[in-house]
LUMNULO-564698 format. One record per residue (C-alpha): residue number from 0; residue in one letter; x, y, z. Coordinates in steps of 0.1 Angstrom, whole numbers, plus 5000, padded with zeros to 4 digits. Example, Ala and Ser with C-alpha at 12.3 -4.5 7.8 and 13.67 -1.06 7.14 Angstrom:
BEGIN
(0; a; (5123; 4955; 5078))
(1; s; (5137; 4989; 5071))
This chain:
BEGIN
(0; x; (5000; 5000; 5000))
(1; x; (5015; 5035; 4992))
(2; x; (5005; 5070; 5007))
(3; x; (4982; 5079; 4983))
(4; x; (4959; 5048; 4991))
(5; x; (4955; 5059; 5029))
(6; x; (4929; 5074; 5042))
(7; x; (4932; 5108; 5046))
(8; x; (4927; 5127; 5077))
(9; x; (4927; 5170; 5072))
(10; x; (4931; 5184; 5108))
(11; x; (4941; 5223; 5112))
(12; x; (4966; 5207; 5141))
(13; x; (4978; 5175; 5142))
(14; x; (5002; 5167; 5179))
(15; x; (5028; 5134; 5175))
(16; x; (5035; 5128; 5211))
(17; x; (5011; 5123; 5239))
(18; x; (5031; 5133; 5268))
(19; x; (5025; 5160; 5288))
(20; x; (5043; 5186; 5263))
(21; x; (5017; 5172; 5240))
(22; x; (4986; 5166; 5261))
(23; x; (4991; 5202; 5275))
(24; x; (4995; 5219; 5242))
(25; x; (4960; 5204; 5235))
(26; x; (4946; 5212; 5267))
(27; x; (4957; 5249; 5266))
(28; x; (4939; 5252; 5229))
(29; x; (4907; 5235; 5243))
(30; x; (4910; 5266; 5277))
(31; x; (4911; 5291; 5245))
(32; x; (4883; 5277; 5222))
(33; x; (4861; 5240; 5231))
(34; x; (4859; 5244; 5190))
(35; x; (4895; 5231; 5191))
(36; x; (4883; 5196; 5196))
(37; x; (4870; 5191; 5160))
(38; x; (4899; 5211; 5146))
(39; x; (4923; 5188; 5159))
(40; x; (4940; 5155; 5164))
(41; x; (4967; 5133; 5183))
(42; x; (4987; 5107; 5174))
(43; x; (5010; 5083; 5197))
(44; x; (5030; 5052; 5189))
(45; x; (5022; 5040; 5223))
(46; x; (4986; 5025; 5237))
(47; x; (4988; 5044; 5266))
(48; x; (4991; 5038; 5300))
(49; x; (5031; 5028; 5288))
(50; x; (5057; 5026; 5307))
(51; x; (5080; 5060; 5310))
(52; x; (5117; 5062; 5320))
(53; x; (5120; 5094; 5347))
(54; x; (5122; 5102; 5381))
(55; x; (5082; 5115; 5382))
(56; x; (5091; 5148; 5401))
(57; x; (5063; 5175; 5395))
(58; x; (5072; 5207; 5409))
(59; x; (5054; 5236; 5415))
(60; x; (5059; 5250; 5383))
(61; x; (5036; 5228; 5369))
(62; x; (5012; 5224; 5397))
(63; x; (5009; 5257; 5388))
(64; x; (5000; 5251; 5347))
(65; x; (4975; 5226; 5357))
(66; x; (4956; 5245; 5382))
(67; x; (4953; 5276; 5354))
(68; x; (4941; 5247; 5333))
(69; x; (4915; 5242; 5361))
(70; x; (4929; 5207; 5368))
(71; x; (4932; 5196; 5405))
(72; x; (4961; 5173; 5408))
(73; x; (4947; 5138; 5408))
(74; x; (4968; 5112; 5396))
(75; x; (4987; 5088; 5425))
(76; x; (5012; 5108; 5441))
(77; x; (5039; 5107; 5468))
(78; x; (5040; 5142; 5488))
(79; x; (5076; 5154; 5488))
(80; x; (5078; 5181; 5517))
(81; x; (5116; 5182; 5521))
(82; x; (5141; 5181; 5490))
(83; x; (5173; 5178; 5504))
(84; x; (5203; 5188; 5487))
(85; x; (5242; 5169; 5493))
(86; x; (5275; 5178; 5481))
(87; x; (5301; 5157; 5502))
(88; x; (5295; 5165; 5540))
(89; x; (5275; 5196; 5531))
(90; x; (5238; 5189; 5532))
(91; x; (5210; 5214; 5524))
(92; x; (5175; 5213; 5525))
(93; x; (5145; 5231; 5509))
(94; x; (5111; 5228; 5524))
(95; x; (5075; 5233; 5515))
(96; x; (5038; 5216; 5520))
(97; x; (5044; 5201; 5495))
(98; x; (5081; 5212; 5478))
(99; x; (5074; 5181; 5449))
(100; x; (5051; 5152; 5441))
(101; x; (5067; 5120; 5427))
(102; x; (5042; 5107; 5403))
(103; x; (5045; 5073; 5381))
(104; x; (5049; 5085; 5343))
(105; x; (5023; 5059; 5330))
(106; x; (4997; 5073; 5356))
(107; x; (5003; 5108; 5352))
(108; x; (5006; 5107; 5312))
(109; x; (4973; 5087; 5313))
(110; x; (4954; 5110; 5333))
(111; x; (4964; 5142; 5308))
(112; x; (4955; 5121; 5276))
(113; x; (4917; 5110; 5296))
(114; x; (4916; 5148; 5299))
(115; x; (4920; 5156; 5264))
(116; x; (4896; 5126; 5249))
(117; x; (4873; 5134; 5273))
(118; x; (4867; 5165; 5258))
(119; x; (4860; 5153; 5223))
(120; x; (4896; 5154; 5209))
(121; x; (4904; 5122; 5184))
(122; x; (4934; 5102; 5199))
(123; x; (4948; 5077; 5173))
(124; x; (4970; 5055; 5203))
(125; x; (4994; 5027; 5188))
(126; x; (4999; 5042; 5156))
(127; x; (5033; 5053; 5148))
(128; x; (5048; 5082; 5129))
(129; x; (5068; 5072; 5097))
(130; x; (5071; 5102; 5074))
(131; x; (5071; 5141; 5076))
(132; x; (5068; 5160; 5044))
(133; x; (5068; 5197; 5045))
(134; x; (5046; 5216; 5019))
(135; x; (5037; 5256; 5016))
(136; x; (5001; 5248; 5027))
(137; x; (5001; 5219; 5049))
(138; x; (5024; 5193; 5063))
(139; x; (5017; 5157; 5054))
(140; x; (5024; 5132; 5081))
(141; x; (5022; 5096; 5075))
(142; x; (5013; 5066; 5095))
(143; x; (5006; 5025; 5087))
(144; x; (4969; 5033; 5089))
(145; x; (4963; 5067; 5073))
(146; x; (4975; 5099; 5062))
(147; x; (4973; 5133; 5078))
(148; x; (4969; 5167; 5060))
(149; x; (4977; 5195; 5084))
(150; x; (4980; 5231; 5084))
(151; x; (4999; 5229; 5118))
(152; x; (5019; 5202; 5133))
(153; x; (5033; 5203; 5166))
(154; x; (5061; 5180; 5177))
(155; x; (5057; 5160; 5211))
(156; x; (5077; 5132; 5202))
(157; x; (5106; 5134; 5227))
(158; x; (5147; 5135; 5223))
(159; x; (5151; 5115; 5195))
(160; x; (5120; 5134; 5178))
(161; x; (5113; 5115; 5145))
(162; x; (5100; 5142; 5133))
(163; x; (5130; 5169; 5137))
(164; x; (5151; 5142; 5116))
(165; x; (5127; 5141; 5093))
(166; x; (5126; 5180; 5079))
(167; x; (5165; 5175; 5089))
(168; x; (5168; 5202; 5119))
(169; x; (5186; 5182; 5143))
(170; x; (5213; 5199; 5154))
(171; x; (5240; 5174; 5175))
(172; x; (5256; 5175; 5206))
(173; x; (5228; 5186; 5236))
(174; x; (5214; 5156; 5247))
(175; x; (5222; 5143; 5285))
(176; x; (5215; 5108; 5298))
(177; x; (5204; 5094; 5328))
(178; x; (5201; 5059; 5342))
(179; x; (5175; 5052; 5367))
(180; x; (5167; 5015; 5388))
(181; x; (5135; 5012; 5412))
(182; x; (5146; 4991; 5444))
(183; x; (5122; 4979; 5473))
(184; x; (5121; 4991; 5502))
(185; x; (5107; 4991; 5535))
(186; x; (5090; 5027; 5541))
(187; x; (5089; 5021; 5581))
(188; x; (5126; 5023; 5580))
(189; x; (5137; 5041; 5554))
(190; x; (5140; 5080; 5564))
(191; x; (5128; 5091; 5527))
(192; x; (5096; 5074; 5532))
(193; x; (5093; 5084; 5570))
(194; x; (5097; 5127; 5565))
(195; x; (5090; 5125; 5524))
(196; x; (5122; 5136; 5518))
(197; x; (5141; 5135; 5482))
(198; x; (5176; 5133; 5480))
(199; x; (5194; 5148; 5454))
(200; x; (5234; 5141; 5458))
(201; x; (5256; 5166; 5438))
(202; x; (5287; 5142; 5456))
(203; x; (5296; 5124; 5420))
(204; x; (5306; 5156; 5408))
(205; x; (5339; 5147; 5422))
(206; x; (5341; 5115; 5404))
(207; x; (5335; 5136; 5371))
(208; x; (5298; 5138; 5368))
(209; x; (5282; 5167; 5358))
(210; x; (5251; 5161; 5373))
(211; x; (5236; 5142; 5406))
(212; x; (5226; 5110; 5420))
(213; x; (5184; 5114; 5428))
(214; x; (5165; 5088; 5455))
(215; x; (5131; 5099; 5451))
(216; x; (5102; 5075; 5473))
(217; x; (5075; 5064; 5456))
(218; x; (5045; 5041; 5459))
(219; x; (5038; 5014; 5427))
(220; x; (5005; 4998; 5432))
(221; x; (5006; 5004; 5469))
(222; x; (5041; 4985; 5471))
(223; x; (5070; 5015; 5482))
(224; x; (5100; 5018; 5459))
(225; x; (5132; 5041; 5459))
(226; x; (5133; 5060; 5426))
(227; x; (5169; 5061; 5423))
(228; x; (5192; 5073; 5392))
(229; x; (5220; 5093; 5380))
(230; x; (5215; 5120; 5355))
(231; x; (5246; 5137; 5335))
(232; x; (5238; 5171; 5317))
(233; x; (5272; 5160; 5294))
(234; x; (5272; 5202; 5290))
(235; x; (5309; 5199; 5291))
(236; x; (5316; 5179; 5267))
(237; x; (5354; 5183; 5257))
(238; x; (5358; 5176; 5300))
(239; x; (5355; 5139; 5294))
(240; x; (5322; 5114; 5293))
(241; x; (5316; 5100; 5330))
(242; x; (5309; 5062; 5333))
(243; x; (5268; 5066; 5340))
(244; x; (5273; 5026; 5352))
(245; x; (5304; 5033; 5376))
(246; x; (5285; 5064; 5390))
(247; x; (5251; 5046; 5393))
(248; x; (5270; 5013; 5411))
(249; x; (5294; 5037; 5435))
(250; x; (5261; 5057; 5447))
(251; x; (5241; 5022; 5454))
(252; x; (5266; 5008; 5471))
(253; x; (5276; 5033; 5494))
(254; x; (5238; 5030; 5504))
(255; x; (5238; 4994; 5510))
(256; x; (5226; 4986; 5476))
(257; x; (5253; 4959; 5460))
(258; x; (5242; 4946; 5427))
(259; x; (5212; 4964; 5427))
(260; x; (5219; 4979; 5392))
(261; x; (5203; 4950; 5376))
(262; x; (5173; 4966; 5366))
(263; x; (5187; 4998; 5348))
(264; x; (5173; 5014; 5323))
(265; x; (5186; 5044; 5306))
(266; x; (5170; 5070; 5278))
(267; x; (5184; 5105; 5265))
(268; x; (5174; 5137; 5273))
(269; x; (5174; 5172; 5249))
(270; x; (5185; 5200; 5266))
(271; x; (5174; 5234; 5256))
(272; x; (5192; 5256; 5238))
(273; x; (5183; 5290; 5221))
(274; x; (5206; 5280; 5193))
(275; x; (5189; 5248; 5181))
(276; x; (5154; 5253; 5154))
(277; x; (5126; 5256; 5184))
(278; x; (5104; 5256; 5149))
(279; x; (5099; 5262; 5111))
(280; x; (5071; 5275; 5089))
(281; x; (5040; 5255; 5102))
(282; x; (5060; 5230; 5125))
(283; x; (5063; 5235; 5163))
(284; x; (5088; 5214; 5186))
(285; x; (5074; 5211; 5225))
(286; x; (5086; 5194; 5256))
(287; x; (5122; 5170; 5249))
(288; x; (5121; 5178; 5213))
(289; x; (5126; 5213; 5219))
(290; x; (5146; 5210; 5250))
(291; x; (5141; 5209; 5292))
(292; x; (5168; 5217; 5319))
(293; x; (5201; 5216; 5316))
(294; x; (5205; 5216; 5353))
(295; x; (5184; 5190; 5368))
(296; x; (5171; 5175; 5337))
(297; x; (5138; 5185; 5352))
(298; x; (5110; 5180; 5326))
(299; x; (5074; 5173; 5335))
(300; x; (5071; 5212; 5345))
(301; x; (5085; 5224; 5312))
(302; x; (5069; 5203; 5293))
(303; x; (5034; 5212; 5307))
(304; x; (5046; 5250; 5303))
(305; x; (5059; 5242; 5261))
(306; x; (5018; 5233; 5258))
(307; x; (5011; 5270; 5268))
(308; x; (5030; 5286; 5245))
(309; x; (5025; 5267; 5219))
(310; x; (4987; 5269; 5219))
(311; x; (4992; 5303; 5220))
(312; x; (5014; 5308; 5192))
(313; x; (4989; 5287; 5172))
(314; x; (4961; 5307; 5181))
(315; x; (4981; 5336; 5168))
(316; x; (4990; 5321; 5138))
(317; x; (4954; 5312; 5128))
(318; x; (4941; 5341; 5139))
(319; x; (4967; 5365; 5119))
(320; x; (4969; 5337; 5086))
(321; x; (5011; 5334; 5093))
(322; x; (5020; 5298; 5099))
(323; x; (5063; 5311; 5097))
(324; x; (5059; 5308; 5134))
(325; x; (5088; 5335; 5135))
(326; x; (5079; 5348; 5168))
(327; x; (5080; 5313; 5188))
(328; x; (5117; 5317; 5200))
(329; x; (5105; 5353; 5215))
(330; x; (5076; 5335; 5233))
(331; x; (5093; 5309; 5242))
(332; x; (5120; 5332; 5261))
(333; x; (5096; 5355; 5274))
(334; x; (5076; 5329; 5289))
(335; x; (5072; 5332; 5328))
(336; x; (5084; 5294; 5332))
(337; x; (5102; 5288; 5298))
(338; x; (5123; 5316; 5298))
(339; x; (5140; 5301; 5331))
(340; x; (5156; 5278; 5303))
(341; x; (5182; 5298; 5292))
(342; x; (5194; 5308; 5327))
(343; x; (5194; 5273; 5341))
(344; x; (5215; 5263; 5310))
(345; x; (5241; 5294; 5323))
(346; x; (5242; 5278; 5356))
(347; x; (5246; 5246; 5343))
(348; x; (5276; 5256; 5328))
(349; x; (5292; 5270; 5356))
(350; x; (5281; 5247; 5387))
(351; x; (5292; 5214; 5362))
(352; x; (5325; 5231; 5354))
(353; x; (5335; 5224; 5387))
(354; x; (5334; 5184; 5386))
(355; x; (5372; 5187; 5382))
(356; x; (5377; 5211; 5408))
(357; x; (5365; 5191; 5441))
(358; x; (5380; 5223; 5464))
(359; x; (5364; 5247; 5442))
(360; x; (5333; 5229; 5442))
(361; x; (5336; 5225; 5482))
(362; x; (5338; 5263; 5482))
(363; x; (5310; 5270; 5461))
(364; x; (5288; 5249; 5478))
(365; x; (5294; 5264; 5512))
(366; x; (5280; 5296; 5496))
(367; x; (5244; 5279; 5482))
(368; x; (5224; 5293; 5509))
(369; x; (5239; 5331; 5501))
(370; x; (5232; 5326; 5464))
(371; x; (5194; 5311; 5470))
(372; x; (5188; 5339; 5492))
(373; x; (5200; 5366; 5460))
(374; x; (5181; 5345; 5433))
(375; x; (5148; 5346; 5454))
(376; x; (5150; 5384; 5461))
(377; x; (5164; 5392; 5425))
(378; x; (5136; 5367; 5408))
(379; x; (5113; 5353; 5430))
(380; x; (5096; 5334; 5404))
(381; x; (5124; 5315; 5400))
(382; x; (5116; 5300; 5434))
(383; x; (5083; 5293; 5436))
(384; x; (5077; 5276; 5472))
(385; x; (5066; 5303; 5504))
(386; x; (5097; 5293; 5522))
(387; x; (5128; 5306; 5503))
(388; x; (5152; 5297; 5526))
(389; x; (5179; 5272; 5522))
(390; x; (5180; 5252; 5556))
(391; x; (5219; 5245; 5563))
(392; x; (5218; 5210; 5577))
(393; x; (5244; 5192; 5604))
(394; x; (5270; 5172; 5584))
(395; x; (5264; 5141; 5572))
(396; x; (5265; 5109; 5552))
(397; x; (5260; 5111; 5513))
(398; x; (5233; 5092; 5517))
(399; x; (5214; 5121; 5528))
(400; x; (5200; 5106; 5560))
């Protein structure tokens, strides 16, 4: 069977990806206009709930996005109240009611997509992308089962975004990687569990690693399990690539956890950077195929906050017949949430330039309560929890406890 003997599907915006980048840009066009839902369509290669790689940290950045999009949070959550920050001996911790919720990918993911069929949207689920052809007047995206015709597409489709290859504006050289295991554990005894505390250990940075170990508690079908993983923003990278495996094993063991690496799993993350096509005439990127943070890797948040700006640049671009889509970069940066991007990505480059220089980084650390306290006053957006302070804890293990 060729193209032209699919069915053919005409949609004014068709989404690939139906994560939350995805899901939210659909949601956001639905808050603007319920005459969005017969104007539009997803598509997923997945039947979801799947299974999803991350640590399932929602901050409040995007507690935030979903309660403008009059969304209470509902899915299955762990309440974080403490995240607690190590480097070495130096332990800091930030606090708030609550400061994160660990959520399980499939779950949360589900619960947006519900949202957005519930209101009328067509989901095609278990149907994946296989060409992207670019035309003045439309863009042509083809599946195994049919053929879609639209005047917008918007690209959810994560860090190895089939679609970005496709019109050929990848751009090499910003993607990290993490590793991540779940391990069982025993909430009554495991401090994490007992004062909902996540741990994020900045202590491989002396081993090379320019990012953090992360031991976030979470519940799976009422059973508790240790989130735990490294992540490596690779921002640096002429300074050397890090063993994810050594790091990973190093920071289990040291918390009792031999062998325990059995189960890792491992997937790339797009970093965002200004530099790299955020769009071309009629085509949007959102979410990991446009790029989260460099710092933490943090991406539920953004992606949820790529889905407001998107649906608004659409709604311009209908509204104003210009489908160049010239002035999403601006938007983008000028976006309460977004345009943290581009700062996080400075910082990245400066706090992971100091894996390999242990003293300096000793210093520096020492200082994180002084340079909190300045970010909060300068841009208190920046830090959205009512306590701003950064608690300066006793010394301790690298486990955190």
């Amino acid at each position: 069977m060729t193209s032209l003997d699919l069915p053919t599907e005409k949609v004014d915006v068709l989404i690939v990806g139906a994560g939350p980048a995805g899901t939210s840009t659909a949601l956001h066009l639905l808050q603007a206009s319920l005459h969005w839902a017969d104007r539009m369509a997803l598509v997923d290669k997945a039947v979801h709930p799947r299974h999803k790689l991350c640590g399932g940290g929602v901050t409040p950045f995007g507690v935030q996005i979903l309660a403008r999009l009059g969304l209470a949070f509902e899915p299955p959550h762990l309440p974080v109240t403490e995240i607690r920050l190590v480097y070495g001996q130096q332990r800091f911790a930030l606090r708030d009611e609550p400061i994160l919720r660990v959520v399980r990918r499939e779950e949360f993911d589900h619960w947006l997509l519900q949202k957005v069929a519930g209101q009328g949207v067509t989901v095609h689920q278990g149907e994946a992308v296989h060409a992207v052809r670019r035309y003045p007047t439309h863009v042509e995206v083809l599946t195994a089962r049919r053929r879609f015709e639209a005047r917008v597409l918007v690209a959810a489709d994560g860090a190895n975004s089939l679609v970005r290859r496709q019109l050929q504006l990848a751009r090499p050289g910003h993607t990290a990687r993490l590793l991540e295991v779940l391990t069982p554990e025993d909430p009554a005894s495991c401090f994490e569990f007992q004062e909902r505390v996540a741990v994020f250990d900045f202590s491989p940075m002396a081993h090379g690693l320019q990012g953090y170990y992360w031991d976030f508690p979470s519940f799976i079908q009422g059973r508790a399990f240790m989130n735990r993983g490294v992540y490596d923003a690779r921002i640096h990278a002429r300074l050397g690539r890090a063993s994810l495996r050594q790091q990973l094993t190093r920071a289990l063991a040291s918390r009792g956890w031999e062998g325990a690496a059995e189960g890792v799993q491992g997937h790339p993350i797009r970093w965002f950077d200004p530099g790299t096509p955020l769009s071309a005439p009629r085509v949007l990127f959102v979410g990991d195929a446009a790029g989260v943070d460099p710092l933490f890797g943090e991406g539920i948040a953004f992606a949820l906050a790529y889905g407001d700006a998107a649906a608004a640049e659409i709604q311009a671009a209908f509204d104003r017949a210009d489908f160049s889509f010239a002035s999403y970069r601006r938007r983008l940066l000028g976006h309460p949430i977004l345009g943290q991007l581009r700062r996080r990505g400075q910082l990245a480059r400066l706090l992971y330039w100091l894996a390999w220089r242990p003293r300096l980084a000793a210093l520096a650390w020492a200082t994180a309560p002084w340079l909190l306290a300045a970010i909060a006053h300068l841009r208190p957006r920046y830090v959205p929890i009512r306590d701003r302070r950064m608690v300066r804890l006793s010394p301790g293990p690298a486990s955190g406890a």
